[in-house]
C-alpha positions in Angstrom: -15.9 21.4 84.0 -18.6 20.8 81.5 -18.3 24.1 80.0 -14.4 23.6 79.4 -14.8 20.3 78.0 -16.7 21.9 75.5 -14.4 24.5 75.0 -11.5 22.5 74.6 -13.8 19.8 72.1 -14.8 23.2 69.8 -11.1 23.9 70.1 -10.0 20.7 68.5 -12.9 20.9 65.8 -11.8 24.5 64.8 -7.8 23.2 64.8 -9.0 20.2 62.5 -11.2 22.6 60.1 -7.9 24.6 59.0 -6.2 21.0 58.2 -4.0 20.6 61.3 -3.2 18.5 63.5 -4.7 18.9 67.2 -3.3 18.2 70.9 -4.7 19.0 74.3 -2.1 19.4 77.1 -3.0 19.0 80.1 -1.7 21.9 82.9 1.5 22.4 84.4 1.7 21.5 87.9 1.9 24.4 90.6 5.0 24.1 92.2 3.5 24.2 95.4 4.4 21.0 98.1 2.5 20.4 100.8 4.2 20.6 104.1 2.5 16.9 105.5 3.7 14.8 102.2 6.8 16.9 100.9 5.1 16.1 97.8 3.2 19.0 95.2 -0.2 19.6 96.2 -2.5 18.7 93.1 -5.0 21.7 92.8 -5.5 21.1 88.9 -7.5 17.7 88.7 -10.5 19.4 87.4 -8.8 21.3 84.1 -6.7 17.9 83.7 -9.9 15.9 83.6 -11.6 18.2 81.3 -8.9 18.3 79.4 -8.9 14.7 78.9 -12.5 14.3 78.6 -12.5 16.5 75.6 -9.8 14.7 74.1 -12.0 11.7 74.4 -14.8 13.0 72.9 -13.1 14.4 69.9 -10.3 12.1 69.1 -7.9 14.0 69.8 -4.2 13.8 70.9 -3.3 14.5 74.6 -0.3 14.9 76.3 -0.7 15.0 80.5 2.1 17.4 81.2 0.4 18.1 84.5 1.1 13.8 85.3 4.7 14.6 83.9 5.7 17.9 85.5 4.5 16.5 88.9 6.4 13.6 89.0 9.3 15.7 88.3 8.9 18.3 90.7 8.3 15.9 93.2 11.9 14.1 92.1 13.7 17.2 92.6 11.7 18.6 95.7 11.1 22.1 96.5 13.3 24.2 97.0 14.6 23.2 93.6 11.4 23.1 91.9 11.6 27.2 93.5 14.2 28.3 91.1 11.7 28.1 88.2 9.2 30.8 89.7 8.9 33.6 87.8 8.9 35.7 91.1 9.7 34.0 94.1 6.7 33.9 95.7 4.7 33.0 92.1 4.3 29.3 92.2 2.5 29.1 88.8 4.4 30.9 86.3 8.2 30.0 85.0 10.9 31.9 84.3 12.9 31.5 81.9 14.5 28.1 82.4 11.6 27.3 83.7 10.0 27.1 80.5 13.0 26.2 78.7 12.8 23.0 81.4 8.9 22.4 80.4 9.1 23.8 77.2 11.4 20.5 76.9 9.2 18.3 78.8 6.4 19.2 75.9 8.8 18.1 73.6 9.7 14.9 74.7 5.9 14.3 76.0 4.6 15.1 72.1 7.6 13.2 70.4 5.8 10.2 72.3 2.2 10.6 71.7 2.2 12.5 68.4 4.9 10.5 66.2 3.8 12.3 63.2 5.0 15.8 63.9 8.1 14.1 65.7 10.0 15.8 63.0 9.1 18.8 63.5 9.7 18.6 67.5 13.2 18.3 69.0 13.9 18.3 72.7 17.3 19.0 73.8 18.9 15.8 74.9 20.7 17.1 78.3 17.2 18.1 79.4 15.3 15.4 78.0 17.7 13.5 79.8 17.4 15.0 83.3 13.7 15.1 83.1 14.0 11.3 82.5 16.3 10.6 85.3 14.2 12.9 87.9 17.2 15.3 88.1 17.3 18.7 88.3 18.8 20.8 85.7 18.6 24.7 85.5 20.0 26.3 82.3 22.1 29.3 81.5 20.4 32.5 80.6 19.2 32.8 77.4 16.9 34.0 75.1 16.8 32.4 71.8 14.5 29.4 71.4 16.4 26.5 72.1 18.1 27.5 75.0 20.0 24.8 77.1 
């Protein structure tokens, strides 16, 4: 964990260097429930406590979209949280609407903890709004950027 902390710390210096403006995220959940609980199984506490460590040592922004996207996997259970696999048996990579979902999530998460790029960050509101609520929404097929 050391060694990433690092990383991610050099990462924020190298970000800052060029003028801009950095922010550590921490990891997506897996979309993986255990079968006792119902609830997503938390395998990433290591890279989200690096993640936050380095952001404590440098100053810099974070956003825990690992906190985020597991409370809302957990509100819409699994078999829903399923349909953003990219492959049905991939429990770590999104699809599409997946990351048009998440992508959103981001969104919303830096609007809050980085008010001065707010501007320049807009989540849709119909998926800002499910995420709130804990309800499921899977968008149409797309491909252009702001799908929804």
């Amino acid at each position: 964990m050391a060694l990433l902390t690092a990383n991610l710390v050099k990462f924020v210096d190298e970000v800052r260097a060029v003028h801009a403006t950095p922010i550590l995220v921490t990891s997506l959940s897996r979309r993986r429930f255990s079968n006792s609980t119902g609830k997503i199984t938390e395998n990433l506490a290591d890279v989200t406590a690096a993640a936050k460590a380095a952001a404590s040592q440098s100053g810099a922004k974070i956003i825990d979209l690992n906190a985020a996207s597991t409370a809302y996997l957990n509100a819409i259970g699994p078999d829903k949280s399923a349909t953003y696999n990219l492959n049905p048996t991939d429990f770590t990579h999104l699809n599409s609407q997946g990351s048009v979902v998440f992508g959103n999530m981001v969104a919303g998460l830096i609007d809050e903890a980085v008010p001065e790029v707010k501007k320049y960050v807009v989540p849709i509101r119909d998926i800002a709004k499910a995420i709130k609520k804990g309800e499921y929404y899977f968008p149409k097929e797309c491909s252009g950027p702001f799908c929804g």
